[in-house]
C-alpha positions in Angstrom: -6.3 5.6 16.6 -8.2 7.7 14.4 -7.3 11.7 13.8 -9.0 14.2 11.5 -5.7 16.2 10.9 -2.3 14.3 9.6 1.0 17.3 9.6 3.5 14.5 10.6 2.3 11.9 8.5 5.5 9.8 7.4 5.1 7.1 4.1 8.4 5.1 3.1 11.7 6.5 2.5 10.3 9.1 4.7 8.4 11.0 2.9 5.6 13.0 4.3 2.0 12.7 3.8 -0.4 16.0 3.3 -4.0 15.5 4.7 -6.6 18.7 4.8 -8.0 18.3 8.3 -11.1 16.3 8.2 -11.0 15.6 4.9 -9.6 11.9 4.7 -8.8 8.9 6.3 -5.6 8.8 8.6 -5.4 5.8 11.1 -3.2 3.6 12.6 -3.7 0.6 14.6 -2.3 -2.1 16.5 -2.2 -5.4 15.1 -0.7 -9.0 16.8 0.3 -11.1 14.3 2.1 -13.7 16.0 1.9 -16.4 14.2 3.5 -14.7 11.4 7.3 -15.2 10.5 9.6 -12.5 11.0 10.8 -14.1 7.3 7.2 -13.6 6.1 6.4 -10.3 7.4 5.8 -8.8 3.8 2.4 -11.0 4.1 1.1 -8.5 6.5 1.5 -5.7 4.0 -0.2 -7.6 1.2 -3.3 -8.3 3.3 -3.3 -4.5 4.4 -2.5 -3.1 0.8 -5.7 -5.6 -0.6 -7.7 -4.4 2.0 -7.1 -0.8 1.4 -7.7 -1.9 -2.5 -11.4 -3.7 -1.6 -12.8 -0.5 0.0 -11.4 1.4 -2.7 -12.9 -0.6 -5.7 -16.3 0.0 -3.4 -16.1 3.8 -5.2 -14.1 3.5 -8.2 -13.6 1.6 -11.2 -11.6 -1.6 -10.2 -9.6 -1.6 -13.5 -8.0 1.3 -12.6 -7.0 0.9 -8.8 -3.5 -0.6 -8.4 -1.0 -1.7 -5.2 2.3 0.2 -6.1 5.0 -1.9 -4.3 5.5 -1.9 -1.6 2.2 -1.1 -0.2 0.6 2.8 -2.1 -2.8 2.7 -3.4 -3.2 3.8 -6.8 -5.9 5.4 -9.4 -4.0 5.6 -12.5 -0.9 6.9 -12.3 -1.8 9.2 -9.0 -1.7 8.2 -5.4 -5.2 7.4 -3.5 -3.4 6.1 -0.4 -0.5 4.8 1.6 0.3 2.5 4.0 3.1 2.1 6.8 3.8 -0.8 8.8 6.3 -0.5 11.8 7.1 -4.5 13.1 8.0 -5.3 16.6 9.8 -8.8 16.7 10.1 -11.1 19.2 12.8 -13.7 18.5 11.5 -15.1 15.1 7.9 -14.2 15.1 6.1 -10.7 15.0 5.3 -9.4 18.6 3.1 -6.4 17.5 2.6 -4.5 13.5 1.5 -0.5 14.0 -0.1 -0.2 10.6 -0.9 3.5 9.0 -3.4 4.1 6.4 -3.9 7.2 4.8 -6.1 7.5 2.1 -7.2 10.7 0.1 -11.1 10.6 0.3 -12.7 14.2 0.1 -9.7 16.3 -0.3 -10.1 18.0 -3.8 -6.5 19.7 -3.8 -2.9 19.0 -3.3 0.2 20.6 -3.6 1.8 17.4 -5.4 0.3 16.9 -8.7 0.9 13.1 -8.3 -2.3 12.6 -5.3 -5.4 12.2 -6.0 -8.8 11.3 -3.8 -12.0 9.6 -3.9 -14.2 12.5 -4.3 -11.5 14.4 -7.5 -12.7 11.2 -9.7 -16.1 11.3 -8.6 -17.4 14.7 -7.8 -19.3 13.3 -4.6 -18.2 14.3 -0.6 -18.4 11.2 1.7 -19.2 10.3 5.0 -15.6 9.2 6.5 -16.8 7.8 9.5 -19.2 5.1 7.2 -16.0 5.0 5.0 -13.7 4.2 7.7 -16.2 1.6 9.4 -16.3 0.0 5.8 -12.4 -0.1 5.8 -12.2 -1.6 9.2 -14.3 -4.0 8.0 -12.4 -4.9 5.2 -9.6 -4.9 6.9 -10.8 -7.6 9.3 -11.8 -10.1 6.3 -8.2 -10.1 5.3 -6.6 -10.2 8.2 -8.5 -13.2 9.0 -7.5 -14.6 6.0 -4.0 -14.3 6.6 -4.3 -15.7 9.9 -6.1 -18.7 8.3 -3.1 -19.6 6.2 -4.3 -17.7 2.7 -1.1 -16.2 2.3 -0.3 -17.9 -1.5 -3.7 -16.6 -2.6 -3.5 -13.4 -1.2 0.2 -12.9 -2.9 -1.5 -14.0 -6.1 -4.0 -11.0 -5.7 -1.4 -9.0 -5.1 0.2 -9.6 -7.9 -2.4 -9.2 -10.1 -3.0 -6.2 -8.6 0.5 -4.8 -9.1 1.3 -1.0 -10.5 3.0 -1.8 -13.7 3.2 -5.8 -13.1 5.2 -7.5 -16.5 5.4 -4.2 -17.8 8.9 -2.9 -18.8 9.3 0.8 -17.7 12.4 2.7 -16.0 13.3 2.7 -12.6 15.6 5.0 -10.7 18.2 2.9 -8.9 20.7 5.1 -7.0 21.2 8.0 -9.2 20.8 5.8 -12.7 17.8 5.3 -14.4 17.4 1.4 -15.9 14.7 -0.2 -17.8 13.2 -3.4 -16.8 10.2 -5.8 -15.5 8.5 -6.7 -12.4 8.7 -10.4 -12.0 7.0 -10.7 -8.7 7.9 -9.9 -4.7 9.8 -12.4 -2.4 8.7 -13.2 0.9 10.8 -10.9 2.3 9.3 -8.1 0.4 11.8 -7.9 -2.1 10.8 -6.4 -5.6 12.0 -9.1 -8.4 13.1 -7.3 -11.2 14.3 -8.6 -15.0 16.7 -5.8 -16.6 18.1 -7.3 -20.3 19.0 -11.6 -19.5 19.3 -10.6 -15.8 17.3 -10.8 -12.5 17.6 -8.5 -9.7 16.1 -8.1 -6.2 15.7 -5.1 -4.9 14.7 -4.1 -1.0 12.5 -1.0 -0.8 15.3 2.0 -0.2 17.1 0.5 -3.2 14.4 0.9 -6.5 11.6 4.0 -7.2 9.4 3.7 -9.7 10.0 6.8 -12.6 6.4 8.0 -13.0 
């Protein structure tokens, strides 16, 4: 499903995402991914997120694109794009994934000073309809992948792809800011974070990154 005007859009921890009708991408479709575990699901979200990351390095410099975990797109320290992936399971496999994309392409203002788009870094309008067909496209390849049991490379792409990967920065956990370094994500989707001597794991309503 395709629609030219996003005013619901939802990203995680329920935040809302602003589109300018006809301006970017926002999609969602339906994906089957049965012969994933429901205690592997993160893998669908890694294959999404480098997808999302491919078509984007197609316009912009690579070395500044990252995956923020969970599953954002980002140029710099600004969000390109977003993902959102609603699982349907079926005893211990996934029945059905509705995946959400929305990423900034032509829009050249927002009213959070954190987004950015495509066409801000490089002054040129696109064609969203040859953009989108390029991200379906992209999106295929790696699904494919996952399906053919690339899982441990695709991680390792993801990883090296990671916003602020083996980096210490702060982190707002509850209402207390802590300093630390990603370590890498667990199956589950779990961010693995070293603060000081320890290790913690964090699920995705428990961290935020302070940017």
């Amino acid at each position: 499903m395709l629609t030219s005007a996003q005013t619901q859009g939802r990203g995680q921890r329920g935040n809302q995402w602003e589109a300018t009708p006809g301006k970017n991408i926002t999609l969602s479709l339906v994906l089957k991914p049965g012969f994933l575990a429901v205690q592997k699901q993160f893998a669908l979200n890694i294959a999404v997120s480098l997808a999302v990351a491919d078509l984007a390095k197609a316009y912009l410099p690579a070395q500044h694109l990252k995956v923020k975990w969970p599953n954002d797109i980002y140029y710099g320290n600004k969000k390109l794009g977003g993902i959102l992936i609603e699982n349907t399971i079926s005893r211990s496999t996934l029945q059905h994934s509705i995946v959400g994309i929305g990423l900034n392409i032509n829009q050249l203002s927002f009213s959070h000073h954190h987004a950015i788009s495509v066409a801000q870094v490089t002054g040129t309008e696109y064609n969203l309809e040859l953009v989108i067909e390029q991200l379906l496209t992209q999106l295929e390849v790696r699904y494919l992948e996952l399906k053919s049991g690339k899982q441990g490379q695709q991680k390792f792409e993801y990883l090296q792809h990671l916003f602020r990967y083996q980096e210490e920065h702060p982190f707002l956990v509850g209402d207390k800011i802590i300093r630390g370094s990603i370590l890498g994500v667990e199956e589950s989707g779990k961010l693995g974070l070293q603060v000081g001597e320890e290790i913690h794991y964090f699920d995705f309503k428990e961290i935020s990154y302070v940017i």
